[in-house]
C-alpha positions as CSV (number, residue, x, y, z in Angstrom):
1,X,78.3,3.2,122.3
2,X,80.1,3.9,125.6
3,X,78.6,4.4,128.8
4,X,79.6,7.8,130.9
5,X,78.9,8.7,134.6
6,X,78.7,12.1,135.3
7,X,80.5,11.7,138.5
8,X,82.1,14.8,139.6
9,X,85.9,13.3,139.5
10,X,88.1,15.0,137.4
11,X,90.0,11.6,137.6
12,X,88.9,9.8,134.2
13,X,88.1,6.1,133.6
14,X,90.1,4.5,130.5
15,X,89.3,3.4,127.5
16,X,91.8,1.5,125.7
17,X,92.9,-1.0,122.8
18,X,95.7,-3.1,122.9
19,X,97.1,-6.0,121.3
20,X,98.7,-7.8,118.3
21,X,94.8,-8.9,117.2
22,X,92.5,-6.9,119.2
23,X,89.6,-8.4,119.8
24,X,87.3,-5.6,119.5
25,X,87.3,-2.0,118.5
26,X,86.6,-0.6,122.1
27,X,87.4,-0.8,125.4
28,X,86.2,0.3,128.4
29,X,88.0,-0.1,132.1
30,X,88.1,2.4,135.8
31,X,91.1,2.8,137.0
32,X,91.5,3.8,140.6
33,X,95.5,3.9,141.0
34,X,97.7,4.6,143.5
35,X,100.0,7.3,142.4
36,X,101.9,8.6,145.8
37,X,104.8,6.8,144.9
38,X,105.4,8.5,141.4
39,X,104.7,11.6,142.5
40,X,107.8,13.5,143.1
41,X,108.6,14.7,146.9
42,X,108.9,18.4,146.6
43,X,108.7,21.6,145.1
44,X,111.3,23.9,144.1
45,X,110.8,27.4,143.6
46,X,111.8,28.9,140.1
47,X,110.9,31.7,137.6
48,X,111.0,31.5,133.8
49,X,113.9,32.8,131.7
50,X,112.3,36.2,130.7
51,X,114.6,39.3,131.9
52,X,113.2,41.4,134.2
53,X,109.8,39.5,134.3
54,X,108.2,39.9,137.9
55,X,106.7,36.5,139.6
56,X,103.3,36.2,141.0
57,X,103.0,35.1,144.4
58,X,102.5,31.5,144.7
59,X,101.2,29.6,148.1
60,X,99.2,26.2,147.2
61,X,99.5,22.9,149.9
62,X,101.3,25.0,152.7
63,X,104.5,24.7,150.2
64,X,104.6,28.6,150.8
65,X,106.8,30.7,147.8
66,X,108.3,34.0,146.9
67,X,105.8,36.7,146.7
68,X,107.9,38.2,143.7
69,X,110.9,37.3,142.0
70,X,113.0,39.0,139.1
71,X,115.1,36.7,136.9
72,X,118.6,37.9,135.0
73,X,119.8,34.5,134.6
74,X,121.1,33.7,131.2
75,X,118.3,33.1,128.6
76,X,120.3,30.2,127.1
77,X,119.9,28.1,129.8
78,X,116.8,26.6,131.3
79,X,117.1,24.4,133.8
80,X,114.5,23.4,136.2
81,X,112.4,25.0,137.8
82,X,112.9,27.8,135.5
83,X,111.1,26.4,132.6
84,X,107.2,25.8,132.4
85,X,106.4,23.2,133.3
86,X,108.3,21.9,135.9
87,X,107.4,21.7,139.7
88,X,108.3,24.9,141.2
89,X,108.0,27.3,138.2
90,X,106.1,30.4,139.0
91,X,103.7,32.1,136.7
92,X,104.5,35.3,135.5
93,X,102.6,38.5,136.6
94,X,102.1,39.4,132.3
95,X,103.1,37.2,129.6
96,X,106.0,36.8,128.2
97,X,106.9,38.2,124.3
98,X,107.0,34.6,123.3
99,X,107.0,31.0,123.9
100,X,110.4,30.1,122.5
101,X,112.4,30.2,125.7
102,X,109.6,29.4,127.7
103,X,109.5,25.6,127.4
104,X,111.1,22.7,129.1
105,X,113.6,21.0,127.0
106,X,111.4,17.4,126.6
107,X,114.8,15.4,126.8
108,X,115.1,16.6,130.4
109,X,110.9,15.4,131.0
110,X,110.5,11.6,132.3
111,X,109.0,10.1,135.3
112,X,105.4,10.6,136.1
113,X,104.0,13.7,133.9
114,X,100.4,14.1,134.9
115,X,96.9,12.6,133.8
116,X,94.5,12.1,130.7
117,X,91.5,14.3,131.4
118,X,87.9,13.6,129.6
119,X,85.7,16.7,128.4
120,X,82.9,14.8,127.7
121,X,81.2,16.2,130.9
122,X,81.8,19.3,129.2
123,X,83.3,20.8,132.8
124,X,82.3,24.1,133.6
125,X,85.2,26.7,134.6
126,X,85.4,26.1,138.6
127,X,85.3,23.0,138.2
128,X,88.1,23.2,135.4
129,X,90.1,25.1,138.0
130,X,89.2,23.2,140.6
131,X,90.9,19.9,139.5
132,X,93.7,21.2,137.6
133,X,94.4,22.4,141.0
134,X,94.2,19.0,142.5
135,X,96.2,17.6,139.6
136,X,99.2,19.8,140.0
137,X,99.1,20.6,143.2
138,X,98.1,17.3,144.9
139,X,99.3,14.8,142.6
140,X,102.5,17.2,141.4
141,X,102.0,16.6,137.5
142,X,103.1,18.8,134.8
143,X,100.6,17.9,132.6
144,X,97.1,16.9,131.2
145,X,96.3,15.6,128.7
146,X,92.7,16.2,126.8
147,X,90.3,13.1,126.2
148,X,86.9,13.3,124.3
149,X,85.3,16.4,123.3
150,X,83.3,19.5,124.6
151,X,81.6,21.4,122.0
152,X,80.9,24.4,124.1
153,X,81.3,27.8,122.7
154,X,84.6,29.0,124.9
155,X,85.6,25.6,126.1
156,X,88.8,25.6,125.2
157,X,89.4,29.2,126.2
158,X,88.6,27.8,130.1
159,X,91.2,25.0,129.3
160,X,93.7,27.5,129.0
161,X,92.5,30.0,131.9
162,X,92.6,27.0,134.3
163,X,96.2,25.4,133.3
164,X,97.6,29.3,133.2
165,X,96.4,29.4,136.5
166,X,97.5,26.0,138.0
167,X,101.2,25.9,135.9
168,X,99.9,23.2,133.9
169,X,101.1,22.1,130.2
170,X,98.1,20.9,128.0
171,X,97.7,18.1,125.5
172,X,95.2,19.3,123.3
173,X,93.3,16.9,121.2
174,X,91.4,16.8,117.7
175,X,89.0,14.1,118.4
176,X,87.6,12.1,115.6
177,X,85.3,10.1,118.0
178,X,83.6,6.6,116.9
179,X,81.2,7.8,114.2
180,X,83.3,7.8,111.2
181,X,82.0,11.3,110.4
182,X,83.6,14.7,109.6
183,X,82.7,16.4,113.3
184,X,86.2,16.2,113.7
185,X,86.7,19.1,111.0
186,X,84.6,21.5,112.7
187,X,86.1,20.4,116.0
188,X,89.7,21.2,114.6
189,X,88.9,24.7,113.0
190,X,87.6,25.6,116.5
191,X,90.7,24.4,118.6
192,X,92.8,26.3,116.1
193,X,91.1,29.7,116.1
194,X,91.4,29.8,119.8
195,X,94.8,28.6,119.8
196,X,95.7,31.5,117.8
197,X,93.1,33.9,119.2
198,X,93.7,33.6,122.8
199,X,97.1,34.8,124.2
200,X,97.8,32.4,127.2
201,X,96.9,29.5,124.6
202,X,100.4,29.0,123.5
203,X,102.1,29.2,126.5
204,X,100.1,26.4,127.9
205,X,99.1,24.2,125.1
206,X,102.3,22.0,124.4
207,X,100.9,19.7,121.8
208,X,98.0,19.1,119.7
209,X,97.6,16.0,119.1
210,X,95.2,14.1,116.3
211,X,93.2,11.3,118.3
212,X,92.3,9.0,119.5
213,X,94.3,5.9,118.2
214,X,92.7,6.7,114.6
215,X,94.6,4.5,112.9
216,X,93.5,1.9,114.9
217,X,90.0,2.9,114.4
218,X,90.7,3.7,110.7
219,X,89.1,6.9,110.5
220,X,91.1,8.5,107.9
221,X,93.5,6.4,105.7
222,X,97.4,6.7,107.1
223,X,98.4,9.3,104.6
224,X,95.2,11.4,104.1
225,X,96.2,11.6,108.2
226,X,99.7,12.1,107.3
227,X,98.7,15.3,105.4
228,X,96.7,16.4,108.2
229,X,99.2,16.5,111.1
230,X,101.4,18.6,107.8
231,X,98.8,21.1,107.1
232,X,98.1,21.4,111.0
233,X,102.0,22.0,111.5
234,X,102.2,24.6,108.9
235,X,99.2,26.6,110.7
236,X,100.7,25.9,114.4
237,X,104.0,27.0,113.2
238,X,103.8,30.8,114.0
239,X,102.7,29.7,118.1
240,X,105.7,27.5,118.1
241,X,102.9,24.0,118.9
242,X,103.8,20.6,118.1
243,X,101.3,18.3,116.5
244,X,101.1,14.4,116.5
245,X,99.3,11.5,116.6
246,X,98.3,9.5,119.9
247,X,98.6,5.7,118.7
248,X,99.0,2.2,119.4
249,X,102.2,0.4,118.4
250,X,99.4,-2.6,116.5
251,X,97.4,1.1,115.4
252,X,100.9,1.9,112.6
253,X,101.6,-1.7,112.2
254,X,97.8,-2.2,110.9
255,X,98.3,0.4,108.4
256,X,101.9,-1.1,106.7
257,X,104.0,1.0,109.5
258,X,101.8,4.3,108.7
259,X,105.9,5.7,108.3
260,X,104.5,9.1,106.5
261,X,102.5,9.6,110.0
262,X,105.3,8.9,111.8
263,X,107.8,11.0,110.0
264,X,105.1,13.7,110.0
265,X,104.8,14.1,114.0
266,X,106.9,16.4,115.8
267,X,106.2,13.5,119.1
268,X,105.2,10.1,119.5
269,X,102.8,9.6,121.7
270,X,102.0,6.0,122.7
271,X,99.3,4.0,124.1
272,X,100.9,1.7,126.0
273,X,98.5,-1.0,127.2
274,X,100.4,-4.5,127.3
275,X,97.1,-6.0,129.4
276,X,95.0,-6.7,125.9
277,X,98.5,-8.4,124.7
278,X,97.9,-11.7,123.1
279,X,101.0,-13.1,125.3
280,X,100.0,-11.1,128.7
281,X,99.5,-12.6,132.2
282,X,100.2,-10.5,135.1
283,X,101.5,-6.7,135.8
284,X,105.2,-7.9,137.2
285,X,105.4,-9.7,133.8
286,X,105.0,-7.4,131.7
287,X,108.2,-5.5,130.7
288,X,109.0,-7.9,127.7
289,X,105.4,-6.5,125.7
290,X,106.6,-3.1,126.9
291,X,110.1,-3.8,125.5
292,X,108.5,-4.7,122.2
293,X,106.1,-1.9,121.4
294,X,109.2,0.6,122.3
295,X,111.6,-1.1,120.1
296,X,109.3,-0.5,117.7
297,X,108.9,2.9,117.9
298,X,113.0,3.3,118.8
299,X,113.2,1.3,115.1
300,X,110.9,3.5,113.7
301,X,110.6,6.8,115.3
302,X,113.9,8.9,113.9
303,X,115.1,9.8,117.7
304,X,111.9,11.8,117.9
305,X,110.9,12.0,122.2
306,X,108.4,10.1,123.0
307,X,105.4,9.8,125.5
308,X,103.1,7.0,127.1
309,X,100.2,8.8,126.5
310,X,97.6,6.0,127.5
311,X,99.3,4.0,129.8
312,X,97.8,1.3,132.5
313,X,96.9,-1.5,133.7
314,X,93.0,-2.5,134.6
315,X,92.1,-3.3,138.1
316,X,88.9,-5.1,136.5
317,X,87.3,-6.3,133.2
318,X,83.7,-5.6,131.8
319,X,81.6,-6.8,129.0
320,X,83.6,-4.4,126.6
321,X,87.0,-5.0,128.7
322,X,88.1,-8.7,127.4
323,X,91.5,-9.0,127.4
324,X,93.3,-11.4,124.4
325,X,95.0,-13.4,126.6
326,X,93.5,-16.0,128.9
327,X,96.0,-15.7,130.8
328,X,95.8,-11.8,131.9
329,X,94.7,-10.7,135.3
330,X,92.9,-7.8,136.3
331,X,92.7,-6.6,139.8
332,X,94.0,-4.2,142.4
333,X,97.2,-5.9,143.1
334,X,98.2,-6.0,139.6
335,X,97.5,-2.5,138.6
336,X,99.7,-1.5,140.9
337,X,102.2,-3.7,139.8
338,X,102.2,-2.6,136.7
339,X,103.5,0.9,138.0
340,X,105.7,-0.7,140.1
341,X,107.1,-2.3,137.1
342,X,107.8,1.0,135.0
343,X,109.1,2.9,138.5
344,X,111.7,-0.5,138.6
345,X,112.6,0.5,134.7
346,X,112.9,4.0,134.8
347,X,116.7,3.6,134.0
348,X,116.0,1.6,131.1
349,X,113.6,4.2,130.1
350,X,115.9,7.1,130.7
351,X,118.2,5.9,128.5
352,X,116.7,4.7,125.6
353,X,117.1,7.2,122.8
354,X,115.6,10.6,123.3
355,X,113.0,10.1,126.6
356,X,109.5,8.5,126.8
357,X,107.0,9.3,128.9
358,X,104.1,7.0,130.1
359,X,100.9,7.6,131.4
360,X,99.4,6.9,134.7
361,X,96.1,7.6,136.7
362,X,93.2,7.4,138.4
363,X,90.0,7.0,137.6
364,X,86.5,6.7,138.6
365,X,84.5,7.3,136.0
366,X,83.6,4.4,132.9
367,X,84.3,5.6,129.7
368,X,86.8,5.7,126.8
369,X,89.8,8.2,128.2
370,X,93.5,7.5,128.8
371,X,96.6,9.5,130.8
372,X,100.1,10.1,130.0
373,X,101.5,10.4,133.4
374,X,104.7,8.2,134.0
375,X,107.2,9.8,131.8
376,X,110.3,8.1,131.0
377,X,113.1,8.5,127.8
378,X,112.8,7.1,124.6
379,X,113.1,9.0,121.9
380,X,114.1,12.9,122.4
């Protein structure tokens, strides 16, 4: 069982698995980075592609903004900030007729991307809004990504209402929990009725994504999961959302390579967590086990983009926080190290095949929840 504070932080402790022989199924860590120095320096102002679409006024953080703007650029290009995400993009006043020009192309998306975000707390709508705010607007990410579940009639509805409102791309998640039960069923059915139910949900919702690590956690065998992400494809397909899986590298290798999962996801999100490696030490030595679980993926992955979804280094160990090496350190200095480390590689990351993104984040809160914020190429 995990532990959870209710601390009102929308910032979300980390739970993570990592390793060539992990240790244990779970674990649990609070991660309070420093993320200033990913952040990027400043907005641009932008409008989507959409003819004749008027812009909302904009003014968050004194950045200021155009109180309307009407775009006639040429639909076949999207550059930033005239694609949704990016920093800058205004929200139209009324939605657009469809998603398919609406996007940022993901080969163009690396560098820090936003945070992991945990439901559990079940967050009521101003509070939703409230830190999405602080995420985009403070922080300057494009995206969250979802962690746990909220069971609430209408949850995912907010969700939507509060990235529309903040410019913020969504990672949804299907979450299979610990149990080994079939809540996840009932859990999926409901995030895809309001996918296709509520209008905003497709502009916002970028992925869905089957979680979390459940290969690792061997909650459905790899093809039974295969067919999932299929069947969830072929329902998504008329709202233009992508589905995968968010994984370990040691989650597929488990499983004989799990290939049929990873030819089946349109991404490949990663958890990429090289503290519970069996040969880890310290933070600023830690690019070789990050070379590894990427190669694999670049071996394996088809060119497809890819993501750090969980992504970080623990300022401190726990009970259920071991790492497998006796050699790894956890502390202050070395979490930020460990950032410091993927900021140092980003040109290496850029130009791997495709783009990767990796996760960072802060966190206050103990329980099992991960982020996707330092984005950088793999696989595109």
């Amino acid at each position: 069982m995990q532990t959870r504070n209710a601390e009102d932080n929308w910032s979300s402790s980390f739970l993570c698995c990592r390793g060539r022989a992990p240790a244990r199924r779970s674990y649990k860590m609070v991660y309070k980075s420093a993320l200033g120095a990913l952040a990027l320096a400043g907005l641009v102002y932008g409008a989507p592609l959409e003819s004749d679409v008027q812009l909302a006024p904009q003014s968050h953080g004194g950045q200021g903004g155009l109180l309307s703007y009407t775009s006639s650029m040429n639909a076949h290009t999207k550059p930033a900030p005239f694609c949704f995400p990016s920093l800058g993009f205004i929200m139209p006043l009324s939605l657009p007729k469809d998603n398919t020009k609406w996007w940022c192309d993901p080969a163009t998306e690396y560098a820090f991307l936003g945070f992991s975000y945990e439901v559990t707390a079940c967050q009521s709508r101003a509070q939703l809004h409230r830190e999405f705010a602080d995420i985009r607007y403070h922080f300057r990410s494009r995206y969250v990504r979802l962690y746990g579940a909220c069971d609430r009639e209408g949850f995912y509805d907010d969700i939507v209402d509060a990235a529309w409102d903040n410019g913020l791309g969504v990672h949804a998640l299907v979450w299979f929990g610990f149990n080994l039960d079939d809540v996840w069923i009932g859990r999926r059915d409901t995030l895809f009725a309001a996918l296709h139910a509520n209008p905003r949900a497709k502009f916002v919702t970028r992925v869905v994504q089957f979680g979390s690590e459940p290969l690792f956690d061997n909650v459905l065998p790899h093809a039974e999961l295969a067919q999932q992400v299929v069947l969830a494809k072929q329902n998504l397909s008329s709202l233009n959302i992508p589905v995968t899986v968010s994984e370990l590298a040691y989650g597929y290798q488990e499983r004989g390579g799990a290939q049929d999962v990873l030819d089946a996801i349109d991404s490949i999100n990663i958890h990429m967590l090289p503290f519970f490696d069996q040969d880890a030490s310290t933070a600023d030595q830690a690019w070789p086990l990050v070379q590894r679980d990427l190669q694999w993926f670049i071996d394996h992955g088809n060119g497809k983009k890819m993501y750090f979804d969980e992504n970080g280094w623990p300022s401190v160990t726990s009970e259920s926080v071991q790492p497998n090496s006796p050699d790894a350190v956890a502390d202050i200095p070395n979490e930020h190290e460990y950032y410091v480390l993927l900021d140092e590689h980003c040109k290496d990351l850029k130009s791997v095949v495709g783009a990767a993104s990796a996760g960072s984040r802060t966190s206050t809160r103990t329980t099992r929840s991960r982020d996707m914020g330092f984005t950088t190429p793999v696989a595109g």
